[in-house]
C-alpha positions as CSV (number, residue, x, y, z in Angstrom):
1,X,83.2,186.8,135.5
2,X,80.9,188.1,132.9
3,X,77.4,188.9,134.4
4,X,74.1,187.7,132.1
5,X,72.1,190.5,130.4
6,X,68.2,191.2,131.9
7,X,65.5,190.3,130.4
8,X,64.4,191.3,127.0
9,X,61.8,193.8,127.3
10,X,59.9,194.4,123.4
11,X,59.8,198.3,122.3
12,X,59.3,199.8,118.8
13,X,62.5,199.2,116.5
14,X,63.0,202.0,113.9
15,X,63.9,201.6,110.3
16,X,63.2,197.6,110.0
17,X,60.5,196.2,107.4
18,X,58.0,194.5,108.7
19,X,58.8,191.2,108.0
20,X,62.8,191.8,109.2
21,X,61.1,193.5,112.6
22,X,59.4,190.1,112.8
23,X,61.9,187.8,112.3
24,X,64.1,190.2,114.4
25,X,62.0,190.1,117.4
26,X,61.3,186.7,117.5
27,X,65.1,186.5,117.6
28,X,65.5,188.0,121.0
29,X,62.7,186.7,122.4
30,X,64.2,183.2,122.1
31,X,67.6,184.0,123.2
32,X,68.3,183.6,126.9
33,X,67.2,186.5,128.6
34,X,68.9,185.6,132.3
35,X,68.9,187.9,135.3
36,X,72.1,189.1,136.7
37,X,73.3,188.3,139.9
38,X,73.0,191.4,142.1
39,X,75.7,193.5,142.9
40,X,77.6,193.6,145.9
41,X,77.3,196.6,148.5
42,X,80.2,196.4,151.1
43,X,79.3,196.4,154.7
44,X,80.6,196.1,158.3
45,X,78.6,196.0,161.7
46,X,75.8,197.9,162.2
47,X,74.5,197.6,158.9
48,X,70.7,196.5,158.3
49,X,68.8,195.8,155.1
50,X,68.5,193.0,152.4
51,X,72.6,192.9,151.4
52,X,73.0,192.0,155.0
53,X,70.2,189.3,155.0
54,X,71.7,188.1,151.7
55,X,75.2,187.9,153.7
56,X,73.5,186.2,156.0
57,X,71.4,183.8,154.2
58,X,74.9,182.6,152.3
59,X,76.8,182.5,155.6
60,X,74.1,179.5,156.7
61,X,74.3,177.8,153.4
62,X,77.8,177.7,154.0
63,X,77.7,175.9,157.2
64,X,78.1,179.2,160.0
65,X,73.8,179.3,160.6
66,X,72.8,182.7,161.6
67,X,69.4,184.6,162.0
68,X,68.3,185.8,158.6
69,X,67.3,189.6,160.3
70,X,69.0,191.8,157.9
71,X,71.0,193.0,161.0
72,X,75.1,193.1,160.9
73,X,75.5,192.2,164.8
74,X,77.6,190.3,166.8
75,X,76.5,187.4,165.7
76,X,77.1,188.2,161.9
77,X,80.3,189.4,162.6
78,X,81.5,186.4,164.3
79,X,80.5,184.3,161.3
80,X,82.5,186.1,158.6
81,X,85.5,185.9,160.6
82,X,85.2,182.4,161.4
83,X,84.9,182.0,157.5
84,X,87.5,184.0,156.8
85,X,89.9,182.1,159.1
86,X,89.2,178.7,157.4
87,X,90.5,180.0,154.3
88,X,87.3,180.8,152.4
89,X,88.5,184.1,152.1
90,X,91.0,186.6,152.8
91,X,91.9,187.4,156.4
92,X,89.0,189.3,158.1
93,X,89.5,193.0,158.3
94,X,86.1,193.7,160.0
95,X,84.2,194.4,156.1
96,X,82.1,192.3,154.3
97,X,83.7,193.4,151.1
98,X,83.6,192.3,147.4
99,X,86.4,189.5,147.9
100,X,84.2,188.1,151.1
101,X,80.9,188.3,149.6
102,X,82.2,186.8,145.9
103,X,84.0,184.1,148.3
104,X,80.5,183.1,150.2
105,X,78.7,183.4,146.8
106,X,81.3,181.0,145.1
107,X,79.0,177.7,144.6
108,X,77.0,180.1,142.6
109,X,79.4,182.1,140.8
110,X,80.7,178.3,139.8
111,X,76.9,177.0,138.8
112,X,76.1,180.3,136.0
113,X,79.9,180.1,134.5
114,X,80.1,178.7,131.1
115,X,80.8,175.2,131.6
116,X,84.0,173.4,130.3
117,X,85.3,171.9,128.0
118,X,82.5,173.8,125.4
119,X,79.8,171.2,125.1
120,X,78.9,170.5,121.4
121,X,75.5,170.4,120.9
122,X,72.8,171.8,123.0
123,X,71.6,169.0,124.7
124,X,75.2,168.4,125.8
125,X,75.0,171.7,126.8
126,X,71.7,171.5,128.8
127,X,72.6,168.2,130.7
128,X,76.2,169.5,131.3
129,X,74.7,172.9,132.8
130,X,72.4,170.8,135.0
131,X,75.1,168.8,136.2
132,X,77.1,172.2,137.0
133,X,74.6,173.3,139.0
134,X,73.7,169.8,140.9
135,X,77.6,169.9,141.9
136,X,77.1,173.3,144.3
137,X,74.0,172.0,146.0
138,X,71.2,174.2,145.3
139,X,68.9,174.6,148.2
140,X,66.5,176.7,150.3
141,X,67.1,178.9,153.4
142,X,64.9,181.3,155.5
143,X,61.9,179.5,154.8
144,X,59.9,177.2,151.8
145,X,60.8,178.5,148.3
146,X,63.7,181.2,149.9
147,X,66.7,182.0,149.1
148,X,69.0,183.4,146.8
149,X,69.4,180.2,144.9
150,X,65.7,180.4,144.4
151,X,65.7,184.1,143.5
152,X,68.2,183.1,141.0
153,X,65.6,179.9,139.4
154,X,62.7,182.7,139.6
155,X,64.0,186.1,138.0
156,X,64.2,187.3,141.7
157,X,61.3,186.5,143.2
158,X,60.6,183.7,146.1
159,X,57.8,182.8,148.7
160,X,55.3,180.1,149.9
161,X,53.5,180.0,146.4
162,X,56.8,180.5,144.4
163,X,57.4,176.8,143.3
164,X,60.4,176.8,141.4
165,X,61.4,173.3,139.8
166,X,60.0,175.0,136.3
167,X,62.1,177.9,137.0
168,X,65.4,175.6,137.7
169,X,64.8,173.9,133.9
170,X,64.1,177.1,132.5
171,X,67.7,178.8,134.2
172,X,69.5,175.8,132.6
173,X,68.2,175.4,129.8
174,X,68.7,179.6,129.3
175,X,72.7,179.5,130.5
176,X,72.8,176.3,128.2
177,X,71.4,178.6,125.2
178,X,73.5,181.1,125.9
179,X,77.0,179.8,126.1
180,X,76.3,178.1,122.5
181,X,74.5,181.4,121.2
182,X,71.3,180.1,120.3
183,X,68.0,180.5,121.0
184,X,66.0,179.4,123.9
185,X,65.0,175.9,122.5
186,X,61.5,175.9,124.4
187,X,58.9,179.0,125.5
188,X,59.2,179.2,129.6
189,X,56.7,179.6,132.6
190,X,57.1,179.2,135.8
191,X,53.8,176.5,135.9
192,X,54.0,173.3,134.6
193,X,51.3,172.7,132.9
194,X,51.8,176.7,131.2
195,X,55.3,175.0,130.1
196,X,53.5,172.7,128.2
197,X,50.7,173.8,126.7
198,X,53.2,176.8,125.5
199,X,55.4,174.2,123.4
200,X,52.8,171.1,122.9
201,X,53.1,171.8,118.7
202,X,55.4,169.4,117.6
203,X,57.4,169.0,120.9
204,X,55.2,166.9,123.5
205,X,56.2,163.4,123.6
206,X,53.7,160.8,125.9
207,X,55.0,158.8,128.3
208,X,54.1,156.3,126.0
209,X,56.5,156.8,123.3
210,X,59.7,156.5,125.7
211,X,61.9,155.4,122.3
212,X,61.8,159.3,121.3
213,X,62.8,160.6,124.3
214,X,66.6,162.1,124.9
215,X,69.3,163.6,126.8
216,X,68.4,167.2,128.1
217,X,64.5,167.2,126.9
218,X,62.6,167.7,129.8
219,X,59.7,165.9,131.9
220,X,56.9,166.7,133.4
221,X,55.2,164.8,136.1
222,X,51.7,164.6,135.1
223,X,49.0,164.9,138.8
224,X,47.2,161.8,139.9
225,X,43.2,161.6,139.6
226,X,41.3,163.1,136.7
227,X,42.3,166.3,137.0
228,X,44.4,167.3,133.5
229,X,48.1,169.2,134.6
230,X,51.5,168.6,135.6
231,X,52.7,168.9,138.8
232,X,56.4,169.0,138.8
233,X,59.7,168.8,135.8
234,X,63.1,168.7,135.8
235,X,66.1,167.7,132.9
236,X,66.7,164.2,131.6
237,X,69.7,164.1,131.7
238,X,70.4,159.9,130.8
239,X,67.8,157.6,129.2
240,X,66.9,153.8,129.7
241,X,63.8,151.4,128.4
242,X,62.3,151.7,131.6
243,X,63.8,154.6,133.2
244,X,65.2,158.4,133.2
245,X,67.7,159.5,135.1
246,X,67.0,163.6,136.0
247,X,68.5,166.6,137.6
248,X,65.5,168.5,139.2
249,X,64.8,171.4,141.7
250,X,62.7,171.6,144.2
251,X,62.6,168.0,145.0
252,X,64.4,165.9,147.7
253,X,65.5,162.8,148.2
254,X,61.9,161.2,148.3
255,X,61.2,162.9,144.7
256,X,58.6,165.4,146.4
257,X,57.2,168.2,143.9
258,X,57.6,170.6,147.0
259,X,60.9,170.0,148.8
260,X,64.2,172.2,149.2
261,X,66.7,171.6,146.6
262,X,68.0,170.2,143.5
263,X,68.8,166.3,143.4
264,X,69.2,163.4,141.1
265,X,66.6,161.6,140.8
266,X,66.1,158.0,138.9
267,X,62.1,158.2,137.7
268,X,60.3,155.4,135.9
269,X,58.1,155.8,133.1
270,X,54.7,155.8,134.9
271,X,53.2,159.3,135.3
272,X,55.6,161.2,132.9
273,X,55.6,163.3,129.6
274,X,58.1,165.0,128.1
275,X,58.6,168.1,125.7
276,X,62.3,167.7,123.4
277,X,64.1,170.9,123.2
278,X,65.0,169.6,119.3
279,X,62.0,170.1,117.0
């Protein structure tokens, strides 16, 4: 499957006017710069480092729990071949190869293709991309905010102060971008509140206004008290006078701004605000 480019990175373009640079340049800042997925390095026992921990850390998520050590033992071993054997992959010759790793990795090879039939519109496109990924059961391992499904939300990174329900909305609404070949529809961050200060012009809609809101914008849960912020967003991915329906990450089946996976969640009106991704 086609892998996504890496991130756009501004240098000096050569023999544009200014105003064409400009114009050029905001261009690819909007597209959907999306990180690849890594590559695979083929290993058998006695192997250490992070391809074995990602190995691994896939082989748990798939149901055959082993310590995340970076260390191709026994143990490791034994859970490839039993994975093999149930017909997850081809029989086991003893190598974590491209076919074994690709066939642990497949809920995420499934989430990042381009989702079918071709959606439409983009907010088609943003609530059908969600939906893709909600089906493979994104979710932490090795620890809070690890993983290779958060690496994947975060441009590679993870870790206790890695929150990454902004980073899940920001991955979907870049793949959604990017299958239709347009640009980004909102500016990203990784915080909250960043994300909306960063698009407020023209794009915030109050909790109040709930008649504007639609399919594929995106909420933000605003913190309790006095203190201004948001503390957690996802997609809207249905709309109701009283309700959103929402596919968010790093949430649980309580709604909790700091749990371990992406769910759908039914949200009333109460503490939300929204930014549309349709100017």
């Amino acid at each position: 499957m086609a892998r996504a480019h890496r991130a756009y990175r501004e240098r000096p373009l050569l023999g544009c006017a200014p105003a064409h640079l400009a114009r050029l340049l905001r261009w690819v800042q909007l597209m959907s710069p999306i990180r690849p997925l890594p590559p695979v390095i083929s290993c058998a026992r006695g192997a250490k480092g992070a391809h074995v921990k990602r190995i691994q850390e896939w082989l748990t998520l798939r149901g055959y729990g082993v310590a995340l050590d970076g260390d191709f033992g026994p143990a490791t071993e034994r859970a490839l071949a039993m994975f093999c054997a149930a017909g997850a992959a081809a029989s086991w010759n003893g190598v974590a190869d491209e076919i074994v790793v690709n066939a642990l990795e497949r809920p995420m090879l499934d989430a990042v293709a381009d989702v079918r039939p071709v959606p439409d519109d983009l907010r088609s496109a943003v609530c059908d991309v969600a939906a893709q990924h909600l089906r493979e059961h994104p979710r932490e391992v090795g620890g809070q905010n690890r993983g290779p499904w958060v690496r994947l939300y975060m441009d590679g990174r993870e870790g206790k102060d890695w929150k990454w329900c902004a980073g899940f909305v920001w991955y979907v609404l870049a793949q959604a971008a990017k299958q239709l070949g347009v640009p980004m529809p909102l500016k990203p961050s990784y915080s909250c509140s960043t994300f909306v200060e960063r698009n407020r012009g023209g794009r915030f809609l109050p909790g109040e206004s709930p008649q504007l809101v639609r399919r594929g914008d995106v909420f933000f849960v605003r913190r309790a008290g006095d203190d201004a912020g948001y503390q957690h967003t996802g997609i809207v991915v249905d709309v109701q006078p009283d309700h959103v329906v929402t596919i968010e990450g790093n949430t649980n089946d309580e709604g909790s701004r700091e749990g371990y996976e992406v769910c759908r969640r039914v949200r009333a009106y109460g503490r939300l605000d929204f930014l549309s991704i349709a100017g």
